[in-house]
PLY file of the C-alpha trace (Angstrom):
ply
format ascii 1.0
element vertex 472
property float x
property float y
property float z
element edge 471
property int vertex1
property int vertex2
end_header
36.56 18.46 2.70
36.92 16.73 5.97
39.87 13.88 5.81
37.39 10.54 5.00
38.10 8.98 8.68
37.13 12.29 10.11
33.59 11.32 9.56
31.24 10.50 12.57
27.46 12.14 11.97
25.16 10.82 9.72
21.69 11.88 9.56
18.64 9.90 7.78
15.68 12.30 6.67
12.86 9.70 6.72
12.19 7.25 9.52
10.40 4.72 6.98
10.30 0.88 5.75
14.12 1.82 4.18
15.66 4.57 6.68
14.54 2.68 10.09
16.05 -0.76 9.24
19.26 0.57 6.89
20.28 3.42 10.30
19.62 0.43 12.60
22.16 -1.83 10.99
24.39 0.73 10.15
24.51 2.11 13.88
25.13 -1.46 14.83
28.06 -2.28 12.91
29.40 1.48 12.70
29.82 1.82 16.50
31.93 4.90 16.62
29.66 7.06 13.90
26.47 8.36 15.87
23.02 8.31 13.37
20.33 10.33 13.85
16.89 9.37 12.10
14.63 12.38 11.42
10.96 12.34 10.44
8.39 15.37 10.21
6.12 12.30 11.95
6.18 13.12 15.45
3.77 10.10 15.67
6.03 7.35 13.77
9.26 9.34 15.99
7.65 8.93 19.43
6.95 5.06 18.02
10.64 4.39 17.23
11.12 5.99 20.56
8.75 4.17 22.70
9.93 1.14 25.20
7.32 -1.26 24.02
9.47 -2.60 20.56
6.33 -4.99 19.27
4.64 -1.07 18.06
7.63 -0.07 16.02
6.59 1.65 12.60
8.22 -1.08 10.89
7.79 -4.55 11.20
10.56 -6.23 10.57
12.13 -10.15 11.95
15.34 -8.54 13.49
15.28 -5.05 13.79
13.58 -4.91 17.25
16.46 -6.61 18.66
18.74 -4.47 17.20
16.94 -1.14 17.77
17.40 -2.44 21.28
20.98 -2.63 21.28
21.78 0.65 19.44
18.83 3.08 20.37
19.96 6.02 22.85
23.63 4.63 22.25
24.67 5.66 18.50
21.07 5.65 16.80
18.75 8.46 17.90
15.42 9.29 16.04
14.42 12.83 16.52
11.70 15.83 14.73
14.51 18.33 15.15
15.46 18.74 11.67
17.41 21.48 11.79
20.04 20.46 14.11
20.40 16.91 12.99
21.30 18.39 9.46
23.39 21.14 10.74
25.61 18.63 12.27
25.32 16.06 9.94
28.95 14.99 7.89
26.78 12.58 5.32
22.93 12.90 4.94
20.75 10.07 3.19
17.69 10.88 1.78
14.92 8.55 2.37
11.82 10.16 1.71
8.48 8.34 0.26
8.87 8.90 -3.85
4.69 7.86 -4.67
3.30 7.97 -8.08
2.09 11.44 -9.17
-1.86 10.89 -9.08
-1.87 14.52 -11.37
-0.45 16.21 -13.83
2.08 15.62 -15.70
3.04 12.49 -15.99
0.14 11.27 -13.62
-0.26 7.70 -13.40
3.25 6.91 -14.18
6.21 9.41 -13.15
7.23 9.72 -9.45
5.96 13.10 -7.17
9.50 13.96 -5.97
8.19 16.65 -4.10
9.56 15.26 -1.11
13.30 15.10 -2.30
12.75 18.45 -3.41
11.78 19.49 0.06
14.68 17.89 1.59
17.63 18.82 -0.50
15.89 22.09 0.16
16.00 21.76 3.91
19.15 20.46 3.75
20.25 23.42 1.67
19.49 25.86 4.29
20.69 24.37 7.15
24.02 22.22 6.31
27.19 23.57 7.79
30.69 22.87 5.95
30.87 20.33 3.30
28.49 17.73 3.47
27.88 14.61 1.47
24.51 14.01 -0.04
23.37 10.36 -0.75
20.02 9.01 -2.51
18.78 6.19 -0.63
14.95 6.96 -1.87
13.88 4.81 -5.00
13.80 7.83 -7.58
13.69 7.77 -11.04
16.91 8.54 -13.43
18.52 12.04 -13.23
16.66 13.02 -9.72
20.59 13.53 -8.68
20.51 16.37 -10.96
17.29 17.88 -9.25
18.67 17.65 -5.91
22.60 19.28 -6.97
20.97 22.04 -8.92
19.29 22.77 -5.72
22.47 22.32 -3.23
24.74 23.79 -6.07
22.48 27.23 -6.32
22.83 27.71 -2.44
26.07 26.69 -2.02
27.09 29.76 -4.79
25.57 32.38 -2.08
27.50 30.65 0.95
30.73 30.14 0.29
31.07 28.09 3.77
28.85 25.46 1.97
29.96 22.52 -0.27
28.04 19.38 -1.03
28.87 16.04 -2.83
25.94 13.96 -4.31
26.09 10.29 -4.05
23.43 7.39 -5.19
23.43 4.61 -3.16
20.03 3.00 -4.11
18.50 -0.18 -1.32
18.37 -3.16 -2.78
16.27 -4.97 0.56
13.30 -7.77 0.42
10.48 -6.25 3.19
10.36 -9.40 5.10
14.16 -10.01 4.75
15.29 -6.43 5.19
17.73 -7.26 8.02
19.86 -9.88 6.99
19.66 -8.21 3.06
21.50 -5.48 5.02
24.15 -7.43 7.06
24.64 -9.62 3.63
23.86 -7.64 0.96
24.84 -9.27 -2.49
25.82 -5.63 -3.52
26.55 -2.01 -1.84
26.28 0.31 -5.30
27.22 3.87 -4.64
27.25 6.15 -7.80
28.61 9.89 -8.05
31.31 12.03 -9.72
33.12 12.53 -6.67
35.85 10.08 -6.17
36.48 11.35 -2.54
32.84 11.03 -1.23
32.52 7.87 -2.86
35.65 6.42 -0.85
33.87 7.86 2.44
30.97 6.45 1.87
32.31 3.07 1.06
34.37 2.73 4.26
31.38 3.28 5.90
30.08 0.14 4.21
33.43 -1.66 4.39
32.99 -1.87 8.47
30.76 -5.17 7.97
30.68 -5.39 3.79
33.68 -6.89 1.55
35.31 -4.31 -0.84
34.33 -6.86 -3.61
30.84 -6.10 -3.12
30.80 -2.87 -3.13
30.11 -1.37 -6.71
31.57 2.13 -7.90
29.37 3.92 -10.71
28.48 7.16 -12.31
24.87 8.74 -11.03
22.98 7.77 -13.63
23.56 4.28 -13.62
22.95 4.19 -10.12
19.90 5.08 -10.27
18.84 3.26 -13.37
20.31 0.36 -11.87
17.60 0.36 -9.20
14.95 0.72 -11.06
16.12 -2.34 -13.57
16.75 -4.47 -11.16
12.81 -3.68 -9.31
11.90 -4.62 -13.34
13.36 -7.88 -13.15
11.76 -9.22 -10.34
8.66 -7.82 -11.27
8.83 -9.45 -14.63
9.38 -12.89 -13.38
6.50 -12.69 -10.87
4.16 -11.89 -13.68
6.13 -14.56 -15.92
5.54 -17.24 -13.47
1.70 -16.43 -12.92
1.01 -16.09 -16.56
2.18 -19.24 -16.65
0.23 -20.67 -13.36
-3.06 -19.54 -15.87
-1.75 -22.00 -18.64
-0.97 -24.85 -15.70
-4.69 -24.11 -14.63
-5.93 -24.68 -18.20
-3.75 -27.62 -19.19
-3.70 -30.05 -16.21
0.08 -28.65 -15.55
1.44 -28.24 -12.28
2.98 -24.67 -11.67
5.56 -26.46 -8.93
6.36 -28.76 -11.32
7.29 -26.30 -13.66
8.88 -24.14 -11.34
11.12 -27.67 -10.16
11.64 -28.02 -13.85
12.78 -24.43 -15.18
14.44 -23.29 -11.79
16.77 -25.94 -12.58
18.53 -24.04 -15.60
21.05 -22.53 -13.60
20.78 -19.71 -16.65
17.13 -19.09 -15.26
17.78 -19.87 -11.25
14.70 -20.29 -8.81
14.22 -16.88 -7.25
11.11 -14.91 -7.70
9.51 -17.90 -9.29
6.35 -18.19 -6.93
3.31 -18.30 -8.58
1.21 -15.88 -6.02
-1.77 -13.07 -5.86
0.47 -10.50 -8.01
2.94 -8.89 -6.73
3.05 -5.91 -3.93
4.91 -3.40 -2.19
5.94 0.04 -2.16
8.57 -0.34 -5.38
7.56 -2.68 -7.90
4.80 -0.71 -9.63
6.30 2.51 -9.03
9.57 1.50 -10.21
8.07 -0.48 -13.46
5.72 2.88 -14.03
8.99 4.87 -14.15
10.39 2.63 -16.95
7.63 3.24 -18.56
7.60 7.29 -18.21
11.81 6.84 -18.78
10.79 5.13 -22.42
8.19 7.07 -23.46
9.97 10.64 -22.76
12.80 9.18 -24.69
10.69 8.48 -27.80
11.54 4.29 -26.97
7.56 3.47 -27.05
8.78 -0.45 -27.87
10.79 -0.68 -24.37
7.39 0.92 -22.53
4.89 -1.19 -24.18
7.13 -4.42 -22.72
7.63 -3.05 -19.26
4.09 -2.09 -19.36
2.62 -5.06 -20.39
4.41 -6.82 -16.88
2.05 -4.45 -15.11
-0.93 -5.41 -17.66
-0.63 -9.39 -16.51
-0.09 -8.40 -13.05
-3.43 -6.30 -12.65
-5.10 -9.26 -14.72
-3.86 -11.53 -11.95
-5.69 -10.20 -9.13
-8.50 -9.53 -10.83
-8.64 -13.26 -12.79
-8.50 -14.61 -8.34
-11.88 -12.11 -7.62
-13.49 -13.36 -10.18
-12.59 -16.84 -9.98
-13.97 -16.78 -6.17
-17.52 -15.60 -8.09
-17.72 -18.53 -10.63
-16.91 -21.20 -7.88
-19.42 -20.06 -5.75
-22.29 -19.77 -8.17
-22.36 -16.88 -9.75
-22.40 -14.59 -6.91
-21.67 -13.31 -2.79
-24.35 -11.71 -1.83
-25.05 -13.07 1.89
-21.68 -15.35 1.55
-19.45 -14.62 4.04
-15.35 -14.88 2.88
-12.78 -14.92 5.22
-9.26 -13.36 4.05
-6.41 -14.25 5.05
-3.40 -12.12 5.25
-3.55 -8.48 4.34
0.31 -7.67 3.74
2.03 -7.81 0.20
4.07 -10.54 1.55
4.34 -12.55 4.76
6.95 -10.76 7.26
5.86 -7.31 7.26
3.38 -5.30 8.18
3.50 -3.28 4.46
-0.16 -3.37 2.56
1.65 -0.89 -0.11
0.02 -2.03 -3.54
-1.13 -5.29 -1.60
-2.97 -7.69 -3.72
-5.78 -8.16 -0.91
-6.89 -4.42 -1.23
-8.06 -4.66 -4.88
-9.45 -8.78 -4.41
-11.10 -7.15 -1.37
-12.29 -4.06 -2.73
-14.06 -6.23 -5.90
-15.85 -8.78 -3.96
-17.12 -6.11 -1.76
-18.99 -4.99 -5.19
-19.99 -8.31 -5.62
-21.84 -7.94 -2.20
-19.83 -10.32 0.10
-19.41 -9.81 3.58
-15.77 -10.19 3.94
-13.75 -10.79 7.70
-10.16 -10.26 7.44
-6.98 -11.42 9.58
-3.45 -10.63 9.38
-0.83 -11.65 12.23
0.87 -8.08 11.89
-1.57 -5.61 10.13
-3.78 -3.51 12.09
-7.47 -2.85 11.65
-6.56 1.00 11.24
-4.31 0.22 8.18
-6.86 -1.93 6.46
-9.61 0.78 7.12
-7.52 3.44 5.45
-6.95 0.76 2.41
-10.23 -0.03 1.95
-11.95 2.96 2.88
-16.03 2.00 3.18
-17.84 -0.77 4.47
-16.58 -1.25 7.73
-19.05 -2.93 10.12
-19.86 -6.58 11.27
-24.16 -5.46 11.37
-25.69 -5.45 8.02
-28.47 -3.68 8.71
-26.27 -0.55 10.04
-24.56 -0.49 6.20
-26.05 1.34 3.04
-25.03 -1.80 0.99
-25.01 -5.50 1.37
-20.97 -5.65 1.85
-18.72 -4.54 4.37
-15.92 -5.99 5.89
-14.32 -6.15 9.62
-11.29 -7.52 11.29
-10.78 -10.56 13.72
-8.02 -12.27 15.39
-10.28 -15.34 16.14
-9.91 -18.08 14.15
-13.47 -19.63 15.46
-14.86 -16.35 14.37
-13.61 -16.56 11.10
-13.86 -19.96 9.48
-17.72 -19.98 11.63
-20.33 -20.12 8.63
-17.78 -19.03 6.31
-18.71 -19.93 2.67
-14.88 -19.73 1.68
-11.67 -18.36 2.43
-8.78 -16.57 0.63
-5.58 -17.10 1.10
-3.66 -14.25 0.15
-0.40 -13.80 2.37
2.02 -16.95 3.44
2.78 -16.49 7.09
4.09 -19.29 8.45
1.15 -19.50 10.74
-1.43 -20.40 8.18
0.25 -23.34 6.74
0.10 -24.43 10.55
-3.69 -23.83 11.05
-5.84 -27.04 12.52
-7.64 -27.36 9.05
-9.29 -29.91 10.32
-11.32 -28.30 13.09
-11.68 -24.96 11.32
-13.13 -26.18 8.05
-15.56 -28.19 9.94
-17.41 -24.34 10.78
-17.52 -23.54 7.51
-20.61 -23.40 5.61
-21.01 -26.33 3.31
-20.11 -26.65 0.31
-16.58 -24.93 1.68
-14.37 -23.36 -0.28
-10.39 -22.69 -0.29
-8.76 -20.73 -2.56
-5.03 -20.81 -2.10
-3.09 -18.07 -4.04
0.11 -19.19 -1.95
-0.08 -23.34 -2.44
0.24 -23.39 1.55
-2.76 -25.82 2.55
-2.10 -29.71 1.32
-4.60 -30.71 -1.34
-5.10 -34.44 0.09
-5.92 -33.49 3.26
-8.56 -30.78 1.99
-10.12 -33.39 -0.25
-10.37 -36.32 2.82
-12.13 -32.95 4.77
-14.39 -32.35 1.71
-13.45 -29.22 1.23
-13.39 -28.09 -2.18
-9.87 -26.27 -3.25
-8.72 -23.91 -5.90
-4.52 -23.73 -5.84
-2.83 -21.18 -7.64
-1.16 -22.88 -10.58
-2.72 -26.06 -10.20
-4.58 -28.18 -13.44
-4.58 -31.29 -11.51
-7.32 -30.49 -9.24
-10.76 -31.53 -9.87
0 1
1 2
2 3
3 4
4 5
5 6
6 7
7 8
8 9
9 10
10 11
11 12
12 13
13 14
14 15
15 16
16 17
17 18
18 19
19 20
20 21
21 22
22 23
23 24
24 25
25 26
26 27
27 28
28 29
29 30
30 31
31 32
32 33
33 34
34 35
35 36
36 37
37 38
38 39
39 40
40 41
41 42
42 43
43 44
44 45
45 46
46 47
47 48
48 49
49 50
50 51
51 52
52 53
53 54
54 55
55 56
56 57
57 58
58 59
59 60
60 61
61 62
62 63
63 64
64 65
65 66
66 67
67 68
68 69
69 70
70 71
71 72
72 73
73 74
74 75
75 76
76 77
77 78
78 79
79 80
80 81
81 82
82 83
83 84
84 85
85 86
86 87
87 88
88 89
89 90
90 91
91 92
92 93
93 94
94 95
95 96
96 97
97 98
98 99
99 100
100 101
101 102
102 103
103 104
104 105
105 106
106 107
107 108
108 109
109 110
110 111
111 112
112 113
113 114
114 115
115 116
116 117
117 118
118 119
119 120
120 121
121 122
122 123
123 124
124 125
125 126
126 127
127 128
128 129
129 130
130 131
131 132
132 133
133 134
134 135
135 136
136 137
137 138
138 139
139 140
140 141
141 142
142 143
143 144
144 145
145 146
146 147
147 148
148 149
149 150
150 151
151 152
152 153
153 154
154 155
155 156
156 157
157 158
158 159
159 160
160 161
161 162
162 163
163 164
164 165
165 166
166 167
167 168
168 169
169 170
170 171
171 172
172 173
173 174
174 175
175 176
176 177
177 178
178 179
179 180
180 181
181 182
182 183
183 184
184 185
185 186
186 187
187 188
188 189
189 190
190 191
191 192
192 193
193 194
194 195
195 196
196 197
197 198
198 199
199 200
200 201
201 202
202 203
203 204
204 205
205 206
206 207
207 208
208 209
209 210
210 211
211 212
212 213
213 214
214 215
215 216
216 217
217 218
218 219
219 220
220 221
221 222
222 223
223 224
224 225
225 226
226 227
227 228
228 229
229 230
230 231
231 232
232 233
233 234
234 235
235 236
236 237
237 238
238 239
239 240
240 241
241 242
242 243
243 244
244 245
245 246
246 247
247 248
248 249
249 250
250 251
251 252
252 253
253 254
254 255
255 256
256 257
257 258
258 259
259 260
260 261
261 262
262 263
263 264
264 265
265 266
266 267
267 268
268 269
269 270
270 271
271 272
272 273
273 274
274 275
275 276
276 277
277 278
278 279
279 280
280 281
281 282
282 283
283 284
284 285
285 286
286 287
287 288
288 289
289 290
290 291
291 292
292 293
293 294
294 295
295 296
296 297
297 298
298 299
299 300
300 301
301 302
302 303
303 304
304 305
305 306
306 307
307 308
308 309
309 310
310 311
311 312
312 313
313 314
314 315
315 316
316 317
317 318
318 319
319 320
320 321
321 322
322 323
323 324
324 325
325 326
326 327
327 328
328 329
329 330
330 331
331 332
332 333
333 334
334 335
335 336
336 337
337 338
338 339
339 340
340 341
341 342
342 343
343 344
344 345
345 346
346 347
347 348
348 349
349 350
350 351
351 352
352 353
353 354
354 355
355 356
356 357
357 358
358 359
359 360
360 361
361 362
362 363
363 364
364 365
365 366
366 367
367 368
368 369
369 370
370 371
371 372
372 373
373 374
374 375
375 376
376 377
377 378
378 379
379 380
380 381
381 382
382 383
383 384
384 385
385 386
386 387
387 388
388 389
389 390
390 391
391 392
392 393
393 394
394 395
395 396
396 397
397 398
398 399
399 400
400 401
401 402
402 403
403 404
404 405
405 406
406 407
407 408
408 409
409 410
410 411
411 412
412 413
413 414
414 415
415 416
416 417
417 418
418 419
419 420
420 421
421 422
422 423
423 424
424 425
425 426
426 427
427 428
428 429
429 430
430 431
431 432
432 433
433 434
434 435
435 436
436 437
437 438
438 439
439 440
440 441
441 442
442 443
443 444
444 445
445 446
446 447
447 448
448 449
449 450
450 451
451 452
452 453
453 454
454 455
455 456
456 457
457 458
458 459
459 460
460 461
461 462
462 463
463 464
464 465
465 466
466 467
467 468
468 469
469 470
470 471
């Protein structure tokens, strides 16, 4: 094995929402190791590529600047597989893990068919001794799937040797940068004392020994998926009890003040919202679930299942919420949504709470115009999939939808609008002037408690806020 200072090559298979940002900062505090991102994308390469940095595949705050500094220096994104593994002294593996949609385990396990394909690649074209690190979210034992692979080639090559390392992300979309330059953990699992030392003096050019956390494989990996379970269970904690606030004549702030004070409980992840998003919370909770169940511990799925259970219920419970206020039904209404991401701060729709509220009102026959700072019209069109269109009489049904970056456009005749993502530049909006195109009576419905309820009610504009009993 090469001495653990020896090591300057690292290459990233997967140019995604974890390999862009994680190479980028890496490059940029690890300026004598040269990185090279690989996708089979040409597409998403030629975008990391390209001069104009607003168009990167990944959105985001941050990482243009940094892409900047490093790109063409010590970070290089290339399609030419092959080489950048042949040279490679550590490769991370940061393919897309989905949710089989058949099969077995359909609905629930993860389609590693992409880590398959890469330890595979890897396999064939690795030179010397190599270190292999997870980076992908995958469920418990996928270590074993990828060394059974290396280990089986490595026995007809004797020039070959690989050592298998989990080092799971633990990064916020929206946040992703400075969760990598001040990470609350680096956790690297593996058997191999050596590799794990090289890979932690990697991390030790920017992160404190103290934070870096030494494991076996399994509990790497685990580890990542319990902590994904966590967060996800507080989410649907808090907006099961929003529903009770809404029933009561409690306020869900109030209660969030109130509990978030118990340092034992903390404030984090206690924002009563849509449901929650993104590309690892539902996967990660649906692997629990498969992980309990093929162990025989049907008790432990039921509970991790039931977090999914509420959170489904929650988006659902806002579509049909936005029916009842506006009597009964939206055929002919025009709704304006606003904010298409999972979260404010990227440009990720993964398991977005708009696509299903969307998708149900447009079977309730609404004609629905949709704006989002950072997500294209192209994205939302492969979400949605039907409907597009702003003339009726060109459409097979009463709904469609279409896209707009003009506010006038928007909020003109609009019978109510949906807040569904909190960028910063919706709590800004001139309410005032806006709401006065509406259709009257106007509706808000604010799943994000951004808009102030006084200043809604001296406009006359009726309001639904998540959470909220108080309102009329």
């Amino acid at each position: 094995m090469k001495n653990k200072a020896d090591l300057k090559k690292i290459t990233c298979l997967g140019a995604g929402y974890v390999g862009g940002p994680t190479m980028a900062v890496m490059a940029d505090r690890c300026n004598s190791i040269e990185i090279t991102i690989v996708d089979l994308n040409q597409s998403k390469v030629d975008l990391w590529n390209s001069e104009d940095l607003s168009n990167l595949p990944v959105f985001e705050p941050g990482l243009a600047s940094i892409i900047k500094k490093v790109r063409g220096k010590n970070l290089f994104f290339s399609s030419d597989i092959q080489k950048a593994i042949s040279e490679a002294d550590i490769i991370f593996i940061s393919v897309n893990t989905p949710t089989k949609t058949s099969g077995y385990g359909a609905g629930f396990a993860s389609d590693l068919k992409w880590v398959e394909s890469s330890a595979r690649t890897i396999a064939n074209f690795a030179t010397g001794h190599t270190i292999v690190v997870e980076k992908s979210t995958v469920p418990v034992k996928t270590a074993e799937v990828i060394k059974t692979i290396l280990n089986y080639n490595q026995n007809y090559d004797a020039k070959k040797s690989f050592s298998i390392l989990s080092n799971p992300e633990f990064l916020a979309e929206g946040t992703a940068i400075n969760d990598l330059e001040n990470p609350d953990r680096v956790l690297i699992g593996g058997n191999d004392s050596d590799a794990i030392e090289s890979l932690s003096l990697i991390y030790e050019h920017w992160v404190s020994k103290e934070k870096i956390i030494k494991t076996n494989l399994w509990s790497s990996e685990l580890s990542k998926l319990a902590a994904n379970a966590f967060l996800a269970q507080r989410i649907s904690s808090i907006n099961a009890i929003g529903a009770i606030c809404e029933s009561t004549g409690a306020n869900v702030r109030e209660v969030k003040l109130a509990i978030g004070s118990d340092k034992r409980i903390g404030e984090r992840f206690l924002n009563a919202g849509p449901g929650f998003g993104g590309s690892c919370f539902q996967k990660d909770l649906l692997n629990m679930v498969y992980l309990s169940k093929y162990y025989g511990l049907n008790e432990v799925a039921n509970y991790w299942e039931q977090v999914l259970i509420l959170n489904n219920w929650q988006k659902s419970r806002i579509s049909k919420l936005v029916v009842d206020k506006l009597f009964g039904t939206l055929n002919g209404k025009k709704i304006a949504i606003l904010g298409f991401a999972f979260k404010a701060n990227t440009n990720d729709t993964r398991e977005s709470s708009a696509i299903k509220i969307t998708k149900e009102l447009l079977t309730e026959g609404a004609e629905i115009v949709i704006h989002d700072p950072k997500v294209t019209k192209d994205q939302i069109k492969k979400d949605l999939e039907k409907n597009e269109g702003k003339d009726p009489k060109q459409k097979e049904s009463n709904s469609f939808w279409w896209f707009s970056k003009d506010y006038e456009e928007i909020f003109k005749n609009s019978d109510a609008i949906i807040i569904l993502t909190e960028w910063e530049e919706y709590k800004t909006l001139n309410w005032k002037f806006y709401t006065n195109l509406m259709r009257k009576p106007s509706w808000i419905f604010d799943s994000r408690s951004i808009v102030n309820p006084k200043e809604m009610k001296n406009l006359g504009i009726k309001l639904w806020r998540i959470g909220d009993g108080t309102l009329d």
